[in-house]
C-alpha positions as a Python dict, from the first residue, in 0.01 Angstrom:
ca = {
    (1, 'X'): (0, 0, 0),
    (2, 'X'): (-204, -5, -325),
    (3, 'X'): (-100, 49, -667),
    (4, 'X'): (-290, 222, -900),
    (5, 'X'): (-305, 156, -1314),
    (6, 'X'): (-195, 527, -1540),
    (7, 'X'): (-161, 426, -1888),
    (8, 'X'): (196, 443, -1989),
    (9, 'X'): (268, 737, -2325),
    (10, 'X'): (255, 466, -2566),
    (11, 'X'): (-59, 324, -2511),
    (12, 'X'): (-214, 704, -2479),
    (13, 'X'): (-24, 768, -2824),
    (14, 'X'): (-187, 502, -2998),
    (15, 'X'): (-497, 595, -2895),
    (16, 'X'): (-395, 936, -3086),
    (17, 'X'): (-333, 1145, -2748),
    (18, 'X'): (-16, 1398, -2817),
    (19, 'X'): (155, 1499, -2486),
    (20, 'X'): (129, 1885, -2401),
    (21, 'X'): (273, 2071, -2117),
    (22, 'X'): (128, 2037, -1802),
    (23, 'X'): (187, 2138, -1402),
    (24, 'X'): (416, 1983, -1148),
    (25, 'X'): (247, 1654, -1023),
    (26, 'X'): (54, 1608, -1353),
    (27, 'X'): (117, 1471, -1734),
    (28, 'X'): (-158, 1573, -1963),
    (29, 'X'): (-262, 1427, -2326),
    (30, 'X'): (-509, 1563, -2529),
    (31, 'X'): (-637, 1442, -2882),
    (32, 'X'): (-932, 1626, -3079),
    (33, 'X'): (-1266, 1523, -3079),
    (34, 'X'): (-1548, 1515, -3369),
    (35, 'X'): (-1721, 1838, -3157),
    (36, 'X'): (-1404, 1947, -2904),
    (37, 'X'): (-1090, 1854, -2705),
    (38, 'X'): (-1063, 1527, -2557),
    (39, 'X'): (-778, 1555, -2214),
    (40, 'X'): (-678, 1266, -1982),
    (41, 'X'): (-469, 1406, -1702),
    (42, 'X'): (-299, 1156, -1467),
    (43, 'X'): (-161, 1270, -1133),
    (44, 'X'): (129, 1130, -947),
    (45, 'X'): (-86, 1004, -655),
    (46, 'X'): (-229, 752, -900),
    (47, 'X'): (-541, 980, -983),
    (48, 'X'): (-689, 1000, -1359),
    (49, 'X'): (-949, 1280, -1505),
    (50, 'X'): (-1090, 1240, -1794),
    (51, 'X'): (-1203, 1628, -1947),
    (52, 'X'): (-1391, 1686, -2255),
    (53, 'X'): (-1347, 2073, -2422),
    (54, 'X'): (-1697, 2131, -2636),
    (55, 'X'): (-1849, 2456, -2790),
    (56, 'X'): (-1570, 2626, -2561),
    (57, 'X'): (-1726, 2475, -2212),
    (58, 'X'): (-1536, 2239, -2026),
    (59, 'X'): (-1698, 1911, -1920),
    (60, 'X'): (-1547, 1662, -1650),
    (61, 'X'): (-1637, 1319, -1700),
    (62, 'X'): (-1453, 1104, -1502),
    (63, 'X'): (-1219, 1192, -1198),
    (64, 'X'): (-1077, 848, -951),
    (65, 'X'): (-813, 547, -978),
    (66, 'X'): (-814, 262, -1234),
    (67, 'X'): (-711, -79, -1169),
    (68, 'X'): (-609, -188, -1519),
    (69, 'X'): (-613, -124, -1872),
    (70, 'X'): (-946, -280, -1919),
    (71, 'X'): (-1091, -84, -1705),
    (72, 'X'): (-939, 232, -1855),
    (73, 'X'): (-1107, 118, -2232),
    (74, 'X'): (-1433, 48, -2032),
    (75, 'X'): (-1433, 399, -1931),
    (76, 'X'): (-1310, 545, -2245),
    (77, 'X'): (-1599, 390, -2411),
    (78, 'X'): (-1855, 525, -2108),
    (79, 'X'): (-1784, 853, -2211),
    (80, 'X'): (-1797, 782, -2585),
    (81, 'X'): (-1452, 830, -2667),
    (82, 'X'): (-1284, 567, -2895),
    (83, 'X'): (-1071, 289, -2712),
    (84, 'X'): (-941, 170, -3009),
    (85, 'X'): (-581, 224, -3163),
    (86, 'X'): (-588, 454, -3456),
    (87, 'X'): (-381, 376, -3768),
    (88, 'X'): (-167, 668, -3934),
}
């Protein structure tokens, strides 16, 4: 059986994500954007999606399985959202 990498809360926290209330099977984290609403949603089967709020339209960029951290700040940066850990 494979295992799948999901960022753990702290990691999404320093990245500036807040944790907001989301469905059964689902923890959602969303942190503002310079022009929207930036969402990563991770699902209990080991599933990611990466959602982007602009102008009021909601764009999916990213939807699949990660194998590692790395791989989650390569995508991050894909989609032109910052990887980095933002200081207070």
């Amino acid at each position: 059986m494979s295992s799948f990498y999901q960022p753990e809360a702290p990691l999404l926290q320093a990245f500036g994500f807040t944790q907001f209330a989301s469905p059964a099977g689902q923890v959602r984290y969303s942190r503002p954007s310079e022009c929207g609403q930036e969402t990563i949603v991770l699902y209990t089967d080991g599933e990611l999606t990466l959602l982007e709020a602009v102008n009021g339209q909601l764009l999916y960029c990213f939807q699949g399985r990660l194998a590692s951290e790395a791989e989650l700040r390569v995508l991050l940066r894909q989609v032109n959202w910052p990887a980095e850990v933002q200081r207070a």
